[in-house]
C-alpha positions as CSV (number, residue, x, y, z in Angstrom):
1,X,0.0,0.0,0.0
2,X,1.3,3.6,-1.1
3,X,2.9,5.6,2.2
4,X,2.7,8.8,0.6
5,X,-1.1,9.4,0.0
6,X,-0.6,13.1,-0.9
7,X,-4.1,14.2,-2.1
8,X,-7.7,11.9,-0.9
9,X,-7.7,8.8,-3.8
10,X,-10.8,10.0,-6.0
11,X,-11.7,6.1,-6.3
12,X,-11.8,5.2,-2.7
13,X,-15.0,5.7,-0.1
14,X,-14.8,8.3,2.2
15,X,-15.1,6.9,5.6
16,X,-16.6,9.1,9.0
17,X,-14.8,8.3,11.7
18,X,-15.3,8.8,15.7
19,X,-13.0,8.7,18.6
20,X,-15.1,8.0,21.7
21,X,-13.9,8.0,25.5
22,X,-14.6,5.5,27.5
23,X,-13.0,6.8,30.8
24,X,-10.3,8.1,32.3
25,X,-7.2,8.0,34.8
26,X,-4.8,10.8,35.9
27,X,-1.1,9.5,36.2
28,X,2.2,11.0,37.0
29,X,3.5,13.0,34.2
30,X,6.5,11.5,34.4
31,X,5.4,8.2,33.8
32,X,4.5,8.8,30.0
33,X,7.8,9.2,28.7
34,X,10.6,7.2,28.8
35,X,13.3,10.0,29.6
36,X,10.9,12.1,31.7
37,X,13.5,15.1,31.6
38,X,12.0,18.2,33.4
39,X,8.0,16.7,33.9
40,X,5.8,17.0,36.7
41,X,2.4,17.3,37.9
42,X,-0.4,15.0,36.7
43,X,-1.3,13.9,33.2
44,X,-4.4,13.0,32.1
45,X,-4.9,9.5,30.1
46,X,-8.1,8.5,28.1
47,X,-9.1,4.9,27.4
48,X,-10.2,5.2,23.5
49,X,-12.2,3.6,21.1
50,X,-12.8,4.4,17.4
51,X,-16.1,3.5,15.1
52,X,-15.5,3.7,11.4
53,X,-18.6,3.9,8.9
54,X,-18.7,4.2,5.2
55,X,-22.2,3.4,4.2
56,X,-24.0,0.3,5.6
57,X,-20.4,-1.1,7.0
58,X,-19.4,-0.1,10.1
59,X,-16.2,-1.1,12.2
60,X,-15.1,-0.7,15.4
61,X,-11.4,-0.2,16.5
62,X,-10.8,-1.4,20.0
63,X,-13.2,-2.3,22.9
64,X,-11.5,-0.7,25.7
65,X,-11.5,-3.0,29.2
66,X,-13.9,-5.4,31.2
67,X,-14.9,-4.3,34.5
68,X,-12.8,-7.2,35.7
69,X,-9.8,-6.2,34.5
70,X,-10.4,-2.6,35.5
71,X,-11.4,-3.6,39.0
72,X,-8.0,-5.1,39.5
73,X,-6.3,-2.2,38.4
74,X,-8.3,0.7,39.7
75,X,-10.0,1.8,36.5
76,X,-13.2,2.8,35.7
77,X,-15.3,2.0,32.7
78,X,-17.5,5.1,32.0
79,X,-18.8,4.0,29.0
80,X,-19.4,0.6,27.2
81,X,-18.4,-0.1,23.8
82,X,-22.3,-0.6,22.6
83,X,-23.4,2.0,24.2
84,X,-20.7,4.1,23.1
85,X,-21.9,3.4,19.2
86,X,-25.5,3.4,20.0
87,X,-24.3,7.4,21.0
88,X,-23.9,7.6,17.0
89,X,-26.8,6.0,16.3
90,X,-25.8,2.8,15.8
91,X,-26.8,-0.6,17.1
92,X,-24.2,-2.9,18.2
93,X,-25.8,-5.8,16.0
94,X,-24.8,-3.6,13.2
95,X,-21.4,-3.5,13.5
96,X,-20.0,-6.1,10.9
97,X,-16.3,-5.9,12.0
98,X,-14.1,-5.0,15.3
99,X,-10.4,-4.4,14.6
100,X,-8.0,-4.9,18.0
101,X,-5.0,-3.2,17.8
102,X,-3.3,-5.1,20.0
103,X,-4.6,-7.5,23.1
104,X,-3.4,-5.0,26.2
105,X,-6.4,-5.5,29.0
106,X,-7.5,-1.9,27.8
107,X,-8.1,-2.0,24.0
108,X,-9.2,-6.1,24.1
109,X,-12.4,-6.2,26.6
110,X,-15.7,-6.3,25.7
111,X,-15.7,-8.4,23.2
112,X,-19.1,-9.9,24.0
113,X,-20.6,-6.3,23.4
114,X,-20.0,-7.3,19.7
115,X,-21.1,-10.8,19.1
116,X,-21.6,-11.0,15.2
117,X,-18.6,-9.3,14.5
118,X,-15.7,-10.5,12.6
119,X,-12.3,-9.7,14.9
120,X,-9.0,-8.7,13.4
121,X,-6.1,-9.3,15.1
122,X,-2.5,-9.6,14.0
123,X,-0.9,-13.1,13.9
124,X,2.2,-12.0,15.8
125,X,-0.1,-10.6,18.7
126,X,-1.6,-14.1,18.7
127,X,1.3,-15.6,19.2
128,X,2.9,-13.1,22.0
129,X,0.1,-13.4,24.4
130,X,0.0,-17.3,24.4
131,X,3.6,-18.1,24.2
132,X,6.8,-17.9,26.1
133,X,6.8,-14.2,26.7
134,X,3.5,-14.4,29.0
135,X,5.4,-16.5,31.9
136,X,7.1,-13.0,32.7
137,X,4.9,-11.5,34.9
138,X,6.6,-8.0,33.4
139,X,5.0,-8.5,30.1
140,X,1.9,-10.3,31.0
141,X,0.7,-8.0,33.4
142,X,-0.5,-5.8,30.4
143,X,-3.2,-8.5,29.4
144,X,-6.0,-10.1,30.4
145,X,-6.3,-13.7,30.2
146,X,-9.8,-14.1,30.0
147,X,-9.5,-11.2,26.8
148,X,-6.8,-13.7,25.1
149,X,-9.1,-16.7,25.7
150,X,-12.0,-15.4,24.2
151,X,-10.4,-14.1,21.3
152,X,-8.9,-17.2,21.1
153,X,-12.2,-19.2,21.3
154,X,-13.2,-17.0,18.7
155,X,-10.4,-18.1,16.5
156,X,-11.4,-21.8,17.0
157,X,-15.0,-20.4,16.1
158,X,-14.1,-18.9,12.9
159,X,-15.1,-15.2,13.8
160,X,-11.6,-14.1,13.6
161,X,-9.1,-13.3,10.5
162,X,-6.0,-13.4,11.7
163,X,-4.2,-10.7,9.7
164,X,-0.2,-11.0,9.1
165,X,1.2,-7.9,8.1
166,X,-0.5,-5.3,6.3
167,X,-4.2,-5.3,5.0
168,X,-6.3,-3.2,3.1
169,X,-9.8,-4.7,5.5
170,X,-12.3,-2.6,3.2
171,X,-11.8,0.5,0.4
172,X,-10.3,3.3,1.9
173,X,-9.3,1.1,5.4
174,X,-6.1,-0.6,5.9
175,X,-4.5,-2.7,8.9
176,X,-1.0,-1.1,8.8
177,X,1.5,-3.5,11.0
178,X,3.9,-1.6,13.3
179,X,4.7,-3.4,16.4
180,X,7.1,-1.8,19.0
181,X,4.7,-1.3,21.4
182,X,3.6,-5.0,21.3
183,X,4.5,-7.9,19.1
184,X,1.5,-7.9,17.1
185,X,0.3,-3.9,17.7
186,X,-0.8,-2.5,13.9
187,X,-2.7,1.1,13.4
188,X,-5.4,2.0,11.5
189,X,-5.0,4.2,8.4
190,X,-8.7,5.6,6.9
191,X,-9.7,7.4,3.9
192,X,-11.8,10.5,4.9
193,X,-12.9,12.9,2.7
194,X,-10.0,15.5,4.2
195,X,-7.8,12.9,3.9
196,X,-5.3,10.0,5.1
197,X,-5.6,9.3,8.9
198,X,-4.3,7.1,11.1
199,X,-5.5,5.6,14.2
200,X,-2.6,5.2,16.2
201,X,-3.8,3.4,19.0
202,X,-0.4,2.8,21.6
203,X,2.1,3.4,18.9
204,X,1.9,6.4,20.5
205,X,0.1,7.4,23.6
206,X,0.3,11.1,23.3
207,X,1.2,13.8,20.4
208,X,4.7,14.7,22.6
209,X,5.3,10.9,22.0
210,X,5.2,11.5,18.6
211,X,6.7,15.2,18.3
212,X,9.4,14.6,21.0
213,X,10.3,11.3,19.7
214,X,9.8,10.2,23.4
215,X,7.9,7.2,23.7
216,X,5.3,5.9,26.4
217,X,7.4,3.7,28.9
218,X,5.6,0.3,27.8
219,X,7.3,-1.1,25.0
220,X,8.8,-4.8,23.6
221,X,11.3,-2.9,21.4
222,X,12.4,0.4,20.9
223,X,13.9,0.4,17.8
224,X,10.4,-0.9,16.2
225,X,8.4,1.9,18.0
226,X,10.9,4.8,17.2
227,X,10.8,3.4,13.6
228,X,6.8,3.3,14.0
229,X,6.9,7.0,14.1
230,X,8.3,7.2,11.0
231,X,6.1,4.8,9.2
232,X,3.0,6.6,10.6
233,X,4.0,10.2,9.7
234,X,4.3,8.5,6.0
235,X,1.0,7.0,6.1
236,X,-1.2,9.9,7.3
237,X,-2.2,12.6,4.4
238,X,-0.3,15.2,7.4
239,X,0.8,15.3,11.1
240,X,-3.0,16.8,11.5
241,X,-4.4,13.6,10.5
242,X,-2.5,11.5,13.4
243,X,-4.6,10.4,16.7
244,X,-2.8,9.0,19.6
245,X,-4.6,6.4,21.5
246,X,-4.6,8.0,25.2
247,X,-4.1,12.0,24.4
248,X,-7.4,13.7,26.4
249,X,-6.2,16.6,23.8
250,X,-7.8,14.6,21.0
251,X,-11.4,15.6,22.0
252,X,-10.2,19.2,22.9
253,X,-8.7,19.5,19.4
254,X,-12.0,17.7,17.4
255,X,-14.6,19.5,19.8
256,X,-16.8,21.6,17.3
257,X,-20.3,22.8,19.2
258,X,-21.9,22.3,15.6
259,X,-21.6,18.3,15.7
260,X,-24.2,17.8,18.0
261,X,-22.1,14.8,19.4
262,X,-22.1,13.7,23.3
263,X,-19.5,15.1,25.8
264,X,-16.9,12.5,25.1
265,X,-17.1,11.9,21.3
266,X,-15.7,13.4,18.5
267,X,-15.4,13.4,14.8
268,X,-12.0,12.6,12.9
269,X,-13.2,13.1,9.2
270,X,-12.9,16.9,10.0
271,X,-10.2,18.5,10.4
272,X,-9.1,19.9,14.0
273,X,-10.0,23.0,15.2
274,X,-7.1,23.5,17.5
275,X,-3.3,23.2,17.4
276,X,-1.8,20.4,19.9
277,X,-0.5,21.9,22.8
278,X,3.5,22.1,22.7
């Protein structure tokens, strides 16, 4: 798939898009970066999800986390998935196809919010999170096992394509595989009518991730994630039509009082309305 997408493709849908918050935690500053220099204070992190829609077809990107998994780790769910796209009008049972960008407890949960829906998850990510690397309790304490094992049964049920590299899923949306962050962690690049953009998801957390070249602490391998940056500027029509996965300045920059969206949810197929803070 072309890298450099320069102007919208005349041939290709354009897709609306939606990032919707799901909650919420406030962490040390500091603990977003991994050389923290001169940081302090509190920084606020948003749990994310996206919904796609061209036409009838409508896919969701990431289910945020199970109120297991958040009770364990003092997080809140403020929102389900299905009621988070019934917010936009849309049922749950419509929702054909549910891309996970990776299987951390906070992107993989909920799947049963989503029963019909096809799940795409990268082969590599499969095999992380039931192999060798999960009897470290410093890598497996990102997941939740009962999120693997229903994925997992899912596979064995046939609702899952297990991607292995790069995909185009649908016209105008591709499965872009950058790992770094995870074995298996791939973005989401979407054709809007202003353009290219890319879902990031946790190949970067915040926009300093990304301007700074300082990445979020959590990470299999540095060198994939720093290169990750570069892939991603190349695949979005601009550095406007990036989203991080956790930046609370996503909604600030999208918030337009003439959407008529809830508090919470915003719409990526227009442009931004605001610079990202330095």
């Amino acid at each position: 798939m072309a890298e450099r997408p320069g102007r919208p493709g005349p041939d290709l849908p354009d897709w609306d898009v939606w990032a919707l918050r799901l909650g919420s935690v406030d962490r040390p500053a500091r603990d977003n970066f991994l050389m923290p220099c001169a940081r302090s204070g509190a920084m606020r992190l948003d749990f994310t999800m996206w919904v796609a829609r061209a036409g009838d077809r409508v896919v969701v990107v990431d289910t945020g986390f199970s109120e297991r998994a958040g009770e364990k780790r003092g997080r809140r769910l403020d929102l389900r998935p299905a009621e988070a796209v019934r917010r936009l009008g849309i049922e749950p049972g419509r929702v054909s196809e549910v891309v996970l960008t990776h299987l951390h407890f906070d992107h993989a949960g909920n799947l049963g919010d989503f029963p019909q829906a096809q799940v795409s998850v990268q082969a590599g990510e499969l095999e992380y999170t039931t192999g060798k690397a999960m009897t470290h309790p410093a890598l497996n304490h990102f997941f939740e096992a009962d999120d693997v094992v229903e994925v997992v049964r899912r596979v064995h049920d046939g609702g899952v394509r297990v991607v292995e590299g790069d995909l185009e899923l649908a016209p105008g949306l591709e499965l872009c595989l950058i790992g770094g962050h995870t074995k298996g962690l791939q973005v989401v690049r979407v054709h809007t009518a202003r353009g290219w953009v890319v879902l990031a998801s946790d190949a970067l957390h915040y926009y300093a991730n990304f301007h700074e070249r300082n990445p979020f602490p959590a990470i299999l391998d540095l060198g994939q994630m720093l290169d990750g940056y570069d892939r991603i500027g190349r695949l979005a029509a601009s550095q406007d039509h990036i989203v991080p996965g956790h930046d609370p300045a996503v909604f600030d920059r999208y918030a337009d009082s003439h959407d008529d969206l809830p508090d919470g949810t915003v719409a990526l197929h227009r442009a931004p309305r605001r610079a990202p803070a330095p």
